[in-house]
Every structure is written in structure tokens, then in C-alpha cells.
mmCIF file of the N, C-alpha and C atoms, coordinates in Angstrom:
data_MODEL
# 
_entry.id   MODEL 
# 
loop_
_atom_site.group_PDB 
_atom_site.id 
_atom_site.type_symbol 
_atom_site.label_atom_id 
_atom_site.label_alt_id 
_atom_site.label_comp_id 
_atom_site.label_asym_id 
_atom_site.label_entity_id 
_atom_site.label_seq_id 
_atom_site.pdbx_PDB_ins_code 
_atom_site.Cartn_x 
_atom_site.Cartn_y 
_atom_site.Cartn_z 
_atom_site.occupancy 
_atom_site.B_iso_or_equiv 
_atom_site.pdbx_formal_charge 
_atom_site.auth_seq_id 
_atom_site.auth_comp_id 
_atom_site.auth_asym_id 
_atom_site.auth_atom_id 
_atom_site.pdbx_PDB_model_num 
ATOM 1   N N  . UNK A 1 1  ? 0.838  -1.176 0.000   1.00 0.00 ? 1  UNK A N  1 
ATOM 2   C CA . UNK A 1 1  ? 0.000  0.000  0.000   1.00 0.00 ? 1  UNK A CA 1 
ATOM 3   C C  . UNK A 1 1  ? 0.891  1.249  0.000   1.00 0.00 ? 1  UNK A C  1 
ATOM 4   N N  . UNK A 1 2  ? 0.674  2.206  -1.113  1.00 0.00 ? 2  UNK A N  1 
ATOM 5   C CA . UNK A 1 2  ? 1.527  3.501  -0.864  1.00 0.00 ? 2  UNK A CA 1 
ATOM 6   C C  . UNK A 1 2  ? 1.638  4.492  0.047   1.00 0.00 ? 2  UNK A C  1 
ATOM 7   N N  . UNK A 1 3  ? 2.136  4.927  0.518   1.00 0.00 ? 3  UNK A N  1 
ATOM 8   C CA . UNK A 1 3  ? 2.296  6.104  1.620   1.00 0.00 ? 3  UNK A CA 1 
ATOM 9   C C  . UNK A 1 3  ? 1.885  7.013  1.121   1.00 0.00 ? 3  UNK A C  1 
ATOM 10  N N  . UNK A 1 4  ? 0.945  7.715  1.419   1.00 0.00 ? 4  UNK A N  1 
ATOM 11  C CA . UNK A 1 4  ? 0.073  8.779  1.002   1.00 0.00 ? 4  UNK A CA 1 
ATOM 12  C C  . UNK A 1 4  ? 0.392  10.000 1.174   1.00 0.00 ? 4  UNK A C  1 
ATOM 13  N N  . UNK A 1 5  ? 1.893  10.161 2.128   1.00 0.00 ? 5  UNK A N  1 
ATOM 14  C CA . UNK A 1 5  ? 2.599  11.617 2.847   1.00 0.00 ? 5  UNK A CA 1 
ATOM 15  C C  . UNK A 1 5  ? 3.657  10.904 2.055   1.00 0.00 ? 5  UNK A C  1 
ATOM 16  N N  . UNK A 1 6  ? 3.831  10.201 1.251   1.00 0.00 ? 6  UNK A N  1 
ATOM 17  C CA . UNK A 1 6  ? 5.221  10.128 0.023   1.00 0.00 ? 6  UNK A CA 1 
ATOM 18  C C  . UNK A 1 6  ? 5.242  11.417 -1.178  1.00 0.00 ? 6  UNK A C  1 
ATOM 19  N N  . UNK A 1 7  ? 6.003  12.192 -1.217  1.00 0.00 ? 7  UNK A N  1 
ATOM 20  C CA . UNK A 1 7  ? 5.944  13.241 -2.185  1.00 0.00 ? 7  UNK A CA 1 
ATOM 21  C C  . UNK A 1 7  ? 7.151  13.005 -3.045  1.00 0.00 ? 7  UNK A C  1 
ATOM 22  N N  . UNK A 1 8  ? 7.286  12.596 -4.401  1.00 0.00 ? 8  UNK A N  1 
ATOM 23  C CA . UNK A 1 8  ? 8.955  12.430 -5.136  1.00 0.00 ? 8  UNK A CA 1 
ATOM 24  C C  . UNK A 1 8  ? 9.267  13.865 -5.006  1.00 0.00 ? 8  UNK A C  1 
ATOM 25  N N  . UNK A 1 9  ? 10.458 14.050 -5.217  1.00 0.00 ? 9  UNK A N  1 
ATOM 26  C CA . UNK A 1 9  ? 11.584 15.106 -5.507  1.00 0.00 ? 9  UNK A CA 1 
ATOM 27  C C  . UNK A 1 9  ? 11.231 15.773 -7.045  1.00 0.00 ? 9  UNK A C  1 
ATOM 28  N N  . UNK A 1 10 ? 10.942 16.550 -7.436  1.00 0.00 ? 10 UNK A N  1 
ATOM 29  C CA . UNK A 1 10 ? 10.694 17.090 -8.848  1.00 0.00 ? 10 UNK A CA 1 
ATOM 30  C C  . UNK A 1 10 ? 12.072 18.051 -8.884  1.00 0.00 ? 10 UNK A C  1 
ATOM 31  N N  . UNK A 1 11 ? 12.409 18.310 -10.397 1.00 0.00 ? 11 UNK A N  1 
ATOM 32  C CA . UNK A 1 11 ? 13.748 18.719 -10.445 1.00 0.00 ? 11 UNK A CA 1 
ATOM 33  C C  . UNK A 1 11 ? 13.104 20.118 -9.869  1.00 0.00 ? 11 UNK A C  1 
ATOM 34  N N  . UNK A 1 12 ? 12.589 20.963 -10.037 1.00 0.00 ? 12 UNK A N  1 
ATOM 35  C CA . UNK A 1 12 ? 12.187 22.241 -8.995  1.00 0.00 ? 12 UNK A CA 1 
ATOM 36  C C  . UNK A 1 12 ? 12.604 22.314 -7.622  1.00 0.00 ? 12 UNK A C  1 
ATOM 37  N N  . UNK A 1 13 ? 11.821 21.192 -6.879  1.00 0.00 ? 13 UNK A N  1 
ATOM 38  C CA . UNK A 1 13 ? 12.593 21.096 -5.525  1.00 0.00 ? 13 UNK A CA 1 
ATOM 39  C C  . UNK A 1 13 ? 13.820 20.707 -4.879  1.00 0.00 ? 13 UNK A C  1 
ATOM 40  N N  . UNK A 1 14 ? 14.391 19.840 -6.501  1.00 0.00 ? 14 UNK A N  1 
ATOM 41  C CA . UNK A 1 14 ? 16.127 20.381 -6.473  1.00 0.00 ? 14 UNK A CA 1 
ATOM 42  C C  . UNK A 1 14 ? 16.578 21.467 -7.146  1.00 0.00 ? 14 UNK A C  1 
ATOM 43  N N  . UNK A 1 15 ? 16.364 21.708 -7.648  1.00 0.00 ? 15 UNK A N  1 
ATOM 44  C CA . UNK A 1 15 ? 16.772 23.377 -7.978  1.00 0.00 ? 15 UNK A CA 1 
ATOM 45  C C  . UNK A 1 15 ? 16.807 24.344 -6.514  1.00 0.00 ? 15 UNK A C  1 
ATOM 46  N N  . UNK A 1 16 ? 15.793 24.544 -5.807  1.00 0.00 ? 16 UNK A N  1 
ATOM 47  C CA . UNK A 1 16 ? 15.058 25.054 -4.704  1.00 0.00 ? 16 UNK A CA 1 
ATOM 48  C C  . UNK A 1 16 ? 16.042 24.623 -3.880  1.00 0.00 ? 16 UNK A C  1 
ATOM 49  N N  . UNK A 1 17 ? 16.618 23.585 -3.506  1.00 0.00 ? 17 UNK A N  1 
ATOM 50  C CA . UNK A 1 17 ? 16.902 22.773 -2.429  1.00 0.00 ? 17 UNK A CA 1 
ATOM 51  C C  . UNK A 1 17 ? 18.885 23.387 -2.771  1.00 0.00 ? 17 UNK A C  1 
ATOM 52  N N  . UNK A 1 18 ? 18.905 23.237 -3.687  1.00 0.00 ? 18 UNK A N  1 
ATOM 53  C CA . UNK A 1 18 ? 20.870 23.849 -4.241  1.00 0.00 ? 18 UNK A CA 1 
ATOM 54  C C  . UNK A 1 18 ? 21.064 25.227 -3.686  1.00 0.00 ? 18 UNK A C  1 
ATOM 55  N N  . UNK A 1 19 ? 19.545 26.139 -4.953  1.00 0.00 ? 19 UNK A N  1 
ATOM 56  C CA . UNK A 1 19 ? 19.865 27.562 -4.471  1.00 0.00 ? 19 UNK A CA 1 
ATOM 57  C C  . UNK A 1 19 ? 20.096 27.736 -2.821  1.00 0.00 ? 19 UNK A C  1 
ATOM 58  N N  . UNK A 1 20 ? 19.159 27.345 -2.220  1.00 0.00 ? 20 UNK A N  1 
ATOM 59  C CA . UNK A 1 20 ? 19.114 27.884 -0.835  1.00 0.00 ? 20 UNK A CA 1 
ATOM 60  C C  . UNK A 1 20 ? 19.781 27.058 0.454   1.00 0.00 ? 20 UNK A C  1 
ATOM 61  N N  . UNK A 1 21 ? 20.330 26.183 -0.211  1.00 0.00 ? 21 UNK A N  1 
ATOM 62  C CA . UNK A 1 21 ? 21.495 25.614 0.706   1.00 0.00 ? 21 UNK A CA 1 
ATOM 63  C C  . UNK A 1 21 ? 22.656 26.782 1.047   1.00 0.00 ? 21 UNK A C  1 
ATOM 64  N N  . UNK A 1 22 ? 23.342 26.338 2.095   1.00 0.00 ? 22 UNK A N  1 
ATOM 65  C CA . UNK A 1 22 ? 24.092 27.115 2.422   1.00 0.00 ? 22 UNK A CA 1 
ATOM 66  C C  . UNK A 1 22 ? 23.916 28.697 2.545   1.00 0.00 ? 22 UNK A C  1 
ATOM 67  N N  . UNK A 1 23 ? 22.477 29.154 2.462   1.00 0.00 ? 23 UNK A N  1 
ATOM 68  C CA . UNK A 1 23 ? 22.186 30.456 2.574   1.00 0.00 ? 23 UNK A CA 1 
ATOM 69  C C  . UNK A 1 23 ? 21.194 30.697 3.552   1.00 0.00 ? 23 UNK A C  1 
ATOM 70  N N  . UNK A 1 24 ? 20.292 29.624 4.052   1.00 0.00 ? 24 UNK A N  1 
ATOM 71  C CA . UNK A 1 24 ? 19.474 29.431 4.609   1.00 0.00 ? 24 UNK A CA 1 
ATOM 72  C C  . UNK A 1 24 ? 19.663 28.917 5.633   1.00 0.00 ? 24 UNK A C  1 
ATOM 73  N N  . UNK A 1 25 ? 19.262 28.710 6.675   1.00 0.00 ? 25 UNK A N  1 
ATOM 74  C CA . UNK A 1 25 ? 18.915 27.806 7.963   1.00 0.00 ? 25 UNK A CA 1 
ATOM 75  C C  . UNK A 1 25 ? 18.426 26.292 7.555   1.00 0.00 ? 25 UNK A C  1 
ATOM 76  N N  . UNK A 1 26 ? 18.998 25.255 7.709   1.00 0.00 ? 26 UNK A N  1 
ATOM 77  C CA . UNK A 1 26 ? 17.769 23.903 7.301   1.00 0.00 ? 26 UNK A CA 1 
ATOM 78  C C  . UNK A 1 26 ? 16.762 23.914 7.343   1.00 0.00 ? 26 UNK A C  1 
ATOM 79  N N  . UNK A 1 27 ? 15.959 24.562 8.575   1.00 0.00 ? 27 UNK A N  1 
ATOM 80  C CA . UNK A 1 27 ? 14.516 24.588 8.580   1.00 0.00 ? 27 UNK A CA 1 
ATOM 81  C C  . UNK A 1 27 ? 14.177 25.163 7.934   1.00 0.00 ? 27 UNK A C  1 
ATOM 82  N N  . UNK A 1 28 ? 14.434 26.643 7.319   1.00 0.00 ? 28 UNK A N  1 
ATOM 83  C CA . UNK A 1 28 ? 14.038 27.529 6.438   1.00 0.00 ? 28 UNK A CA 1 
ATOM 84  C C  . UNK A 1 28 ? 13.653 27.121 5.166   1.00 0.00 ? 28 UNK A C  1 
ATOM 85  N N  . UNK A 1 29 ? 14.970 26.171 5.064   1.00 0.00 ? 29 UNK A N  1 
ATOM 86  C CA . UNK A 1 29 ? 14.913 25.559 3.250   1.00 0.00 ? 29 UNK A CA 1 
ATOM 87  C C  . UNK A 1 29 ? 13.565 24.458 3.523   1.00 0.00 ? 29 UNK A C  1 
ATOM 88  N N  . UNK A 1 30 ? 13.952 23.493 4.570   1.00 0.00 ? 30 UNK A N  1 
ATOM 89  C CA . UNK A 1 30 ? 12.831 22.975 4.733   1.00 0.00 ? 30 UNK A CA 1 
ATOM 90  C C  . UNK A 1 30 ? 11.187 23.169 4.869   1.00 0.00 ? 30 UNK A C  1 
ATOM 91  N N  . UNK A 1 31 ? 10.919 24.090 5.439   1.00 0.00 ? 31 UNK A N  1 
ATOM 92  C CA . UNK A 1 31 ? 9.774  25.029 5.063   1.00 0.00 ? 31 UNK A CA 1 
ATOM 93  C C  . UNK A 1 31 ? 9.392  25.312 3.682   1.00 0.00 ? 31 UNK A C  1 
ATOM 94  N N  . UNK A 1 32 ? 10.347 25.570 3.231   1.00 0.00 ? 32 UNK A N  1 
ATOM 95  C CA . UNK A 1 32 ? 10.199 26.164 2.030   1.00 0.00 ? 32 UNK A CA 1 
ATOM 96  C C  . UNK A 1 32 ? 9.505  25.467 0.725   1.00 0.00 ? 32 UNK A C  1 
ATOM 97  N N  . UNK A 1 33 ? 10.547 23.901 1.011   1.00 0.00 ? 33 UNK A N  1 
ATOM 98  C CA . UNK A 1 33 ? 9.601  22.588 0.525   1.00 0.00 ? 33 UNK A CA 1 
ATOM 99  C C  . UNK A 1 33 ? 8.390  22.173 0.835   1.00 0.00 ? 33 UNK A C  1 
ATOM 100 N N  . UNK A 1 34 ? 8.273  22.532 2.114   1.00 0.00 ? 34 UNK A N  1 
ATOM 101 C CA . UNK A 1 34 ? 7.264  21.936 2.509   1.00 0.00 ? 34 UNK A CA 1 
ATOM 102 C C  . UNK A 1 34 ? 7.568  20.308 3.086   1.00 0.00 ? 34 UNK A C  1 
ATOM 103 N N  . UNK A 1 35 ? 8.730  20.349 3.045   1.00 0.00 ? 35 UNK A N  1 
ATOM 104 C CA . UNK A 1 35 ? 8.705  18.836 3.876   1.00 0.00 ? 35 UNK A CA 1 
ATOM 105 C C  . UNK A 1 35 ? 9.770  18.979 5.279   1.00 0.00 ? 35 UNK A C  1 
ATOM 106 N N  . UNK A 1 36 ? 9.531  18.290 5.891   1.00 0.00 ? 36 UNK A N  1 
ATOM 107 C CA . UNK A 1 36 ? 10.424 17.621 7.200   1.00 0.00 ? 36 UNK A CA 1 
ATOM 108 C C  . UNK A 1 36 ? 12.110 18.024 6.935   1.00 0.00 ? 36 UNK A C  1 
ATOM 109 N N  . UNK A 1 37 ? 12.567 18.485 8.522   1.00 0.00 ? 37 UNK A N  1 
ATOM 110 C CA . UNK A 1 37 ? 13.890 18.669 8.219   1.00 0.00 ? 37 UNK A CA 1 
ATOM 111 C C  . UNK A 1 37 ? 14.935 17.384 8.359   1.00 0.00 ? 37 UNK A C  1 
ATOM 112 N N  . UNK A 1 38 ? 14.244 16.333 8.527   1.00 0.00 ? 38 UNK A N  1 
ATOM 113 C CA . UNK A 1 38 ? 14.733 14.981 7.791   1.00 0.00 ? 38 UNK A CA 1 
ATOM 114 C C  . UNK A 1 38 ? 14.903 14.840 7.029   1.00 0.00 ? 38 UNK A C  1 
ATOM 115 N N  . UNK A 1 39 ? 13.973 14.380 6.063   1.00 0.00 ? 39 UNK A N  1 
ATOM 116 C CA . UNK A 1 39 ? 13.861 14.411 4.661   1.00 0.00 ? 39 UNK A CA 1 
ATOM 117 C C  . UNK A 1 39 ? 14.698 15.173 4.018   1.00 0.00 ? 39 UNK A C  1 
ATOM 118 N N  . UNK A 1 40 ? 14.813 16.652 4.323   1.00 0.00 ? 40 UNK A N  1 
ATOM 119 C CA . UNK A 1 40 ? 15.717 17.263 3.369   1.00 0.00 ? 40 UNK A CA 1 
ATOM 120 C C  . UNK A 1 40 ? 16.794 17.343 3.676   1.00 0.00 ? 40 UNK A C  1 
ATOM 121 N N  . UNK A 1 41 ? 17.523 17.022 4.736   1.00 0.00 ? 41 UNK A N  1 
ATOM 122 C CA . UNK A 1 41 ? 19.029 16.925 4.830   1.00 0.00 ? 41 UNK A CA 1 
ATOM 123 C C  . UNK A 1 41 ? 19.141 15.170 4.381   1.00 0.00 ? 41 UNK A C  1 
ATOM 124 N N  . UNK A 1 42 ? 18.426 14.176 4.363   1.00 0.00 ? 42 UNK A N  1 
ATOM 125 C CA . UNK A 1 42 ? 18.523 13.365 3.947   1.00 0.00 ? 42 UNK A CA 1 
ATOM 126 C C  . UNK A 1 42 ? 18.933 13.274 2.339   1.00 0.00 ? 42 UNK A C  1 
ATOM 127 N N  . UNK A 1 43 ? 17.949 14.364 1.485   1.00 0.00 ? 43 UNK A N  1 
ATOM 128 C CA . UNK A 1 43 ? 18.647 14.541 0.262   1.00 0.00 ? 43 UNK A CA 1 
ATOM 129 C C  . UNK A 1 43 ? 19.027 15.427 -0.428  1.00 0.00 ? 43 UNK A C  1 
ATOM 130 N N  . UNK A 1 44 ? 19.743 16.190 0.430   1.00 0.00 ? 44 UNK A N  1 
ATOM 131 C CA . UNK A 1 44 ? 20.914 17.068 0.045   1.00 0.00 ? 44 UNK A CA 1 
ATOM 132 C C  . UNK A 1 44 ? 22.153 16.160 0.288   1.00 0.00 ? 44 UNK A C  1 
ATOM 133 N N  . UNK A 1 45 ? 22.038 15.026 1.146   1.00 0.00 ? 45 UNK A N  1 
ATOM 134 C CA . UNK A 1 45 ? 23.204 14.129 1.689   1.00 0.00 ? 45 UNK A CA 1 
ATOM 135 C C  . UNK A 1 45 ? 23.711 13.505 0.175   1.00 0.00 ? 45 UNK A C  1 
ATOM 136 N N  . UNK A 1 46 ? 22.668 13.060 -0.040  1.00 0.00 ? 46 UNK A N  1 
ATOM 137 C CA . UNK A 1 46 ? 22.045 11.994 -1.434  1.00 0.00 ? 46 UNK A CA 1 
ATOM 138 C C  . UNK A 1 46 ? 22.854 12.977 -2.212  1.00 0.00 ? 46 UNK A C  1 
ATOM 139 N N  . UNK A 1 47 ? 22.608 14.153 -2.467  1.00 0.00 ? 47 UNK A N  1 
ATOM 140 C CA . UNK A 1 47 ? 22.912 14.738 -3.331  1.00 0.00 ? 47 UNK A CA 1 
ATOM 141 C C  . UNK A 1 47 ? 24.695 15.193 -3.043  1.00 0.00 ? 47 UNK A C  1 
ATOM 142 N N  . UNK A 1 48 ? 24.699 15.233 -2.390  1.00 0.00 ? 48 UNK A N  1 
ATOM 143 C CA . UNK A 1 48 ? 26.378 15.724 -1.793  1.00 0.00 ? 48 UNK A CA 1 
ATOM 144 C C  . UNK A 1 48 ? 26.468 17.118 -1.513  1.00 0.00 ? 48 UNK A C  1 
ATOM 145 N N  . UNK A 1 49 ? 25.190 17.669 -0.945  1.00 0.00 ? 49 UNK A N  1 
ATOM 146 C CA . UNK A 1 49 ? 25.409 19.392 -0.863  1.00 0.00 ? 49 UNK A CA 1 
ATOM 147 C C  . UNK A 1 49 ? 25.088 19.444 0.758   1.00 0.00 ? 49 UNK A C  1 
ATOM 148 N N  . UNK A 1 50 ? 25.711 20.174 1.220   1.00 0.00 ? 50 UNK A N  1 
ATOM 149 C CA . UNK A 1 50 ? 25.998 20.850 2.462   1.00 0.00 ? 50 UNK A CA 1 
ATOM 150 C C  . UNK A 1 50 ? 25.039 21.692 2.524   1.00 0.00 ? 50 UNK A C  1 
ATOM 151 N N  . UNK A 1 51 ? 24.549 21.674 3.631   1.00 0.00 ? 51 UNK A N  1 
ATOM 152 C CA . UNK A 1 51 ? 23.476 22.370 4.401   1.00 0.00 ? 51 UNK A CA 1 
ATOM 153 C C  . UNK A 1 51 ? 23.565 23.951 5.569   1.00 0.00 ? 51 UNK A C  1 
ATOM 154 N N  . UNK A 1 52 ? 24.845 23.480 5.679   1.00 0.00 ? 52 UNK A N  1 
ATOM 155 C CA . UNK A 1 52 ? 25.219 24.166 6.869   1.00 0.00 ? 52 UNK A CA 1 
ATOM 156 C C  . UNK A 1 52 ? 25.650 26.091 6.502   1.00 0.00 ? 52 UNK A C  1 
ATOM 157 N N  . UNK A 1 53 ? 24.964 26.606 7.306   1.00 0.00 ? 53 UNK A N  1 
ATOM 158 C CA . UNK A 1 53 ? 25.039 28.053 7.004   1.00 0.00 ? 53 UNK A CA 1 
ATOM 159 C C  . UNK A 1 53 ? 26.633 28.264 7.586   1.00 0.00 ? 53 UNK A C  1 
ATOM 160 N N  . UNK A 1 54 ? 27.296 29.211 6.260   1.00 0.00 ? 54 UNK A N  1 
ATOM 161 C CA . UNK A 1 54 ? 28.782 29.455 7.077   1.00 0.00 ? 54 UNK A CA 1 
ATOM 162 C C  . UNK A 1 54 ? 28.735 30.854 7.817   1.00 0.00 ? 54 UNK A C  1 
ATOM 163 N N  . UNK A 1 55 ? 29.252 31.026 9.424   1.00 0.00 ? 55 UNK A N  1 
ATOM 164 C CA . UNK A 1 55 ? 29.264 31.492 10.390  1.00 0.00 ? 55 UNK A CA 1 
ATOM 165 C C  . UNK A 1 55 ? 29.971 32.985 9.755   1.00 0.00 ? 55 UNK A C  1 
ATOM 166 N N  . UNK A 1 56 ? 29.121 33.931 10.115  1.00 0.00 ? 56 UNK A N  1 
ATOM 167 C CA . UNK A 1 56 ? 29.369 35.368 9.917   1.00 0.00 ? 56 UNK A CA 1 
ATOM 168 C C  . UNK A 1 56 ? 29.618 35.716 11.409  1.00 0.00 ? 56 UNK A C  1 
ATOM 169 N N  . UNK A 1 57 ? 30.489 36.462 11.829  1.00 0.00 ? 57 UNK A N  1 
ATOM 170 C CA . UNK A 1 57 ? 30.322 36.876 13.378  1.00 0.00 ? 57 UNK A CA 1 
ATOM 171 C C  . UNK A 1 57 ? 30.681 35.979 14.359  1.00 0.00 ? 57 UNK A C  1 
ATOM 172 N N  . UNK A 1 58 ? 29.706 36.150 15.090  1.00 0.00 ? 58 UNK A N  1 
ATOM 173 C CA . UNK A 1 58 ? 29.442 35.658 16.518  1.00 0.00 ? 58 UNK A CA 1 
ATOM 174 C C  . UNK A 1 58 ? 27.984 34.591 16.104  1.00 0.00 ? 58 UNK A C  1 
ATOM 175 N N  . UNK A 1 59 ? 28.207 33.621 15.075  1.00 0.00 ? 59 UNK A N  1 
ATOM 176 C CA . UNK A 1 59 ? 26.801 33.050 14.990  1.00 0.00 ? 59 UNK A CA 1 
ATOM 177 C C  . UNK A 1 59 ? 26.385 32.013 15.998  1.00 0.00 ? 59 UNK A C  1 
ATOM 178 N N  . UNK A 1 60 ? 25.782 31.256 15.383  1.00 0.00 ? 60 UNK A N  1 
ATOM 179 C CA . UNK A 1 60 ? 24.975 30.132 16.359  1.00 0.00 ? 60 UNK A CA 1 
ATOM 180 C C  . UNK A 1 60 ? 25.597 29.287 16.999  1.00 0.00 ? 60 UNK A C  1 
ATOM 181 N N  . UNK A 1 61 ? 25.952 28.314 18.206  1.00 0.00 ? 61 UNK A N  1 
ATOM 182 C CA . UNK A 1 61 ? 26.620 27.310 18.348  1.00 0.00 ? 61 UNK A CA 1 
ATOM 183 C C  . UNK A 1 61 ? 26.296 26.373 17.617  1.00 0.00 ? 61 UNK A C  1 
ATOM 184 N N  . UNK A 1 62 ? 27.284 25.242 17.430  1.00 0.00 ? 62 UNK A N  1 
ATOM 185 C CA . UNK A 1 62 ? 27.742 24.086 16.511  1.00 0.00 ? 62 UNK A CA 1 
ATOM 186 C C  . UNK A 1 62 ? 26.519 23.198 16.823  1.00 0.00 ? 62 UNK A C  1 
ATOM 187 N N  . UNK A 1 63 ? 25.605 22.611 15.910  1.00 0.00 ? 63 UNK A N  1 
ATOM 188 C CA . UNK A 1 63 ? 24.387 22.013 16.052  1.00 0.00 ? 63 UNK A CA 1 
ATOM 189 C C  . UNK A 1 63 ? 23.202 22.572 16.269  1.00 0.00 ? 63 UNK A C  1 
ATOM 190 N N  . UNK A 1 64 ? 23.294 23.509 15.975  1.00 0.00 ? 64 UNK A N  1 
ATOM 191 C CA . UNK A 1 64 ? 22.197 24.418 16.205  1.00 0.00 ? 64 UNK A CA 1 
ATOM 192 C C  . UNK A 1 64 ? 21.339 24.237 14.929  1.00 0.00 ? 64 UNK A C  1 
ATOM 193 N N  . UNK A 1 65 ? 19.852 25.446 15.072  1.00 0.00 ? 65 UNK A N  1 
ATOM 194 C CA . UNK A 1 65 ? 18.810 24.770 14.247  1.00 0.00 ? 65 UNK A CA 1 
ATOM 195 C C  . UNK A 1 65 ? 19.249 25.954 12.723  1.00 0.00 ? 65 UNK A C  1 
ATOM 196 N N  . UNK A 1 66 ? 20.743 26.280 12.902  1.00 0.00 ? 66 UNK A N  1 
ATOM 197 C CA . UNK A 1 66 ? 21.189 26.294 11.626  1.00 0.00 ? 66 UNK A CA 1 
ATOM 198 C C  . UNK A 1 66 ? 21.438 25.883 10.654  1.00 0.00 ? 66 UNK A C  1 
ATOM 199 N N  . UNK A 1 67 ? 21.880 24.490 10.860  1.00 0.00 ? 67 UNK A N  1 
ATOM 200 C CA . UNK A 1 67 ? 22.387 23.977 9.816   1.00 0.00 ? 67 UNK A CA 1 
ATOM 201 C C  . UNK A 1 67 ? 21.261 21.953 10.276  1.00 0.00 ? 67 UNK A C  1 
ATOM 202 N N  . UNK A 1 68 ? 21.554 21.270 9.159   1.00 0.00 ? 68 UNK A N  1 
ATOM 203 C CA . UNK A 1 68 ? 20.984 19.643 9.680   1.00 0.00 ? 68 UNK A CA 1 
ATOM 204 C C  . UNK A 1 68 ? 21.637 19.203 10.340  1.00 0.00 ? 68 UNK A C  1 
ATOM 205 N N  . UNK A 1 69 ? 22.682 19.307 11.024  1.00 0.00 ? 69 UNK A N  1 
ATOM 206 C CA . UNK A 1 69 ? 23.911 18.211 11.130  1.00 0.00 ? 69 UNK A CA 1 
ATOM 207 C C  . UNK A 1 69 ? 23.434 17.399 12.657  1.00 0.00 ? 69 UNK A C  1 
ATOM 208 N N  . UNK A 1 70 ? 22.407 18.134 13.392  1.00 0.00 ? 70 UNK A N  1 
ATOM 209 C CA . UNK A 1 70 ? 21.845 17.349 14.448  1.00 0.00 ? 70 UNK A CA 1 
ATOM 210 C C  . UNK A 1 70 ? 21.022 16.408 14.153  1.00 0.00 ? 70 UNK A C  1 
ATOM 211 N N  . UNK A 1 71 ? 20.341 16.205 13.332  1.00 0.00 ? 71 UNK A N  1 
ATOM 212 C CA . UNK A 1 71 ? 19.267 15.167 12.183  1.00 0.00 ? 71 UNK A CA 1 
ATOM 213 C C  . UNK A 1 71 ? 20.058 13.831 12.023  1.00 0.00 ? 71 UNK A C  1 
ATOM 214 N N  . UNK A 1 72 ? 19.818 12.725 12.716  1.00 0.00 ? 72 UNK A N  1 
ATOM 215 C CA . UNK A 1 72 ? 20.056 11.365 12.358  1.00 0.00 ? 72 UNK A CA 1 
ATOM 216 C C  . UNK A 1 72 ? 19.582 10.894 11.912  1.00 0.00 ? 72 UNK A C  1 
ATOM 217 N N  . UNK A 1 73 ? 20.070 9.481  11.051  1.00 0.00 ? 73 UNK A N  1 
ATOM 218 C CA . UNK A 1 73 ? 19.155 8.485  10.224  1.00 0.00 ? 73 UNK A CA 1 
ATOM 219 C C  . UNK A 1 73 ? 18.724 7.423  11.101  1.00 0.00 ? 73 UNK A C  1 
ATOM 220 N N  . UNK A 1 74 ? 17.796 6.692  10.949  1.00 0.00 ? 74 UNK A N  1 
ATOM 221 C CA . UNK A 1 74 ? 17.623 5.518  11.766  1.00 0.00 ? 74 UNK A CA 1 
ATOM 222 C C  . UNK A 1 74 ? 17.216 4.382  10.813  1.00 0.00 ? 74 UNK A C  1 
# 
């Protein structure tokens, strides 16, 4: 039986998902999709793109809801 909260990847939401990597917060980009901040550090992983906002200043501490890198797989 299919999962009914299954949505594929359309090349848009990789397009979407490149631009705003590394400029964005994970959740932000994630929002943006509209899906889970699982899911999308899951495939940006897939994809080999980095998530993580690079630190201007005095930014966020390390794991913070800046970047995915607190997001495990199970």
C-alpha cells in the first residue's frame, strides 16, 4: 500500500533545495519545501550538498537549528 505523505523530488525542488542551501537555515529551506527537516538533509546528503550556514560573526553554536547536522538516520 503507498504512503500517502510520500511526495517524489521534482527537479524544482532540487533546484530550490541547491539555491538555498548554504544560505538558509535547514529549517528555512525545509519550510520552504514543505517537507520535514529529515527528509531534506537526507537529500541534500544523497545529493552531496551541504546544508550548513557558514558562520558570519558571533553566529549560532555548533548544532544548532542552523544547519541539519543534528538530524540522524535511523
Amino acid at each position: 500500500m503507498p504512503n500517502p505523505t510520500f511526495r517524489r523530488w521534482t527537479a524544482d525542488d532540487i533546484a530550490m533545495l541547491k539555491n538555498m542551501a548554504q544560505k538558509e537555515p535547514c529549517a528555512n529551506v525545509a519550510a520552504q519545501l514543505g517537507r520535514s527537516v529529515g527528509t531534506t538533509a537526507v537529500k541534500a546528503h544523497q545529493l552531496g550538498i551541504s546544508l550548513k550556514v557558514p558562520r558570519q560573526g558571533g553566529g549560532a553554536a555548533e548544532g544548532s537549528a542552523t544547519d541539519c547536522s543534528a538530524v540522524r538516520e535511523n
